[in-house]
C-alpha positions in Angstrom: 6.2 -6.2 13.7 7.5 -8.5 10.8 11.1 -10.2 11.4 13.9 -9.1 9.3 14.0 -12.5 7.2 10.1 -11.8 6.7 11.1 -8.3 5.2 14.0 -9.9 3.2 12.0 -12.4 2.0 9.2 -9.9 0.8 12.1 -7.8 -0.8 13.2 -10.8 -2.6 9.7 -12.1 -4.2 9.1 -8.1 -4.8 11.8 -7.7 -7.0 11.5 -11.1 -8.9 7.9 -10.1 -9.7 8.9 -6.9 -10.1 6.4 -5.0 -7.9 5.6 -1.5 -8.3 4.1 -0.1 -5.0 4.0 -1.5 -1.3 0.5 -1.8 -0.2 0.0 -1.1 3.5 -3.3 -0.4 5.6 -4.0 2.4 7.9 -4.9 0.4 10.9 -1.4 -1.0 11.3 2.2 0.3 11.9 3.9 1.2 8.0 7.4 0.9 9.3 7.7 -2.3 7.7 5.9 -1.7 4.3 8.0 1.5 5.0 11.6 -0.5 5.0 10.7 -2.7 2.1 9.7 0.4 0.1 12.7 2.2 1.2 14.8 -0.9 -0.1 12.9 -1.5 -3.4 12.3 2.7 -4.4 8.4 2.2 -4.5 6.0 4.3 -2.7 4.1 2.7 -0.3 0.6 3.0 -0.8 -2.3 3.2 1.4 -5.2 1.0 0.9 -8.1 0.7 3.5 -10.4 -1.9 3.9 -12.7 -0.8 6.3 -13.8 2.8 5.7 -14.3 5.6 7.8 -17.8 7.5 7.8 -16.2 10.6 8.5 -13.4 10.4 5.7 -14.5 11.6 2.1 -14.4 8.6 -0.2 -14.3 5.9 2.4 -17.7 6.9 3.9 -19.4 3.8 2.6 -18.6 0.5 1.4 -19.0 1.3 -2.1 -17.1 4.6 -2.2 -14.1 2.8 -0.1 -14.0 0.4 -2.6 -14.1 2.7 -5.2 -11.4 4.6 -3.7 -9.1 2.1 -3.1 -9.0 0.8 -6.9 -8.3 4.4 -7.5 -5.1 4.8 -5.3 -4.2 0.6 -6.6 -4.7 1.8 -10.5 -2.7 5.1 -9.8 -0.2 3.3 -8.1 0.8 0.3 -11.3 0.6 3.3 -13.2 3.6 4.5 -11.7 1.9 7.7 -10.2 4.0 9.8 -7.5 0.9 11.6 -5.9 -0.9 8.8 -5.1 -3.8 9.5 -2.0 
């Protein structure tokens, strides 16, 4: 789990460059993109980098990829419902 100065200091260079959306993989514990996202009012969005053969969109390399610039363009567009 990150430190508290860790999370203040992402919170910090978040706001200066005025970040839109908290990226966070499903492999690992959210509750620190979680706490920044809380702090800054941005969703915290789920990318995945390694796929799942069972899971619709991620079942290949190609369609992962695919689907995570779908859920990073959705999310700097400033879209609530993002996947």
């Amino acid at each position: 789990e990150p430190s508290a100065q860790w999370i203040a200091r992402v919170i910090d260079t978040a706001r200066e460059k005025e970040a839109m959306a908290v990226l966070a993989e499903p492999q690992f514990s959210i509750k620190g993109a979680d706490a920044i996202a809380e702090e800054l009012g941005n969703p915290v969005v789920l990318v995945d980098p390694l796929g799942d053969e069972n899971k619709p969109g991620y079942d290949s390399y190609l369609n992962m990829m695919r689907s995570n610039i779908k859920v990073l363009e959705q999310a700097l567009r400033g879209v609530d419902d993002v996947e």
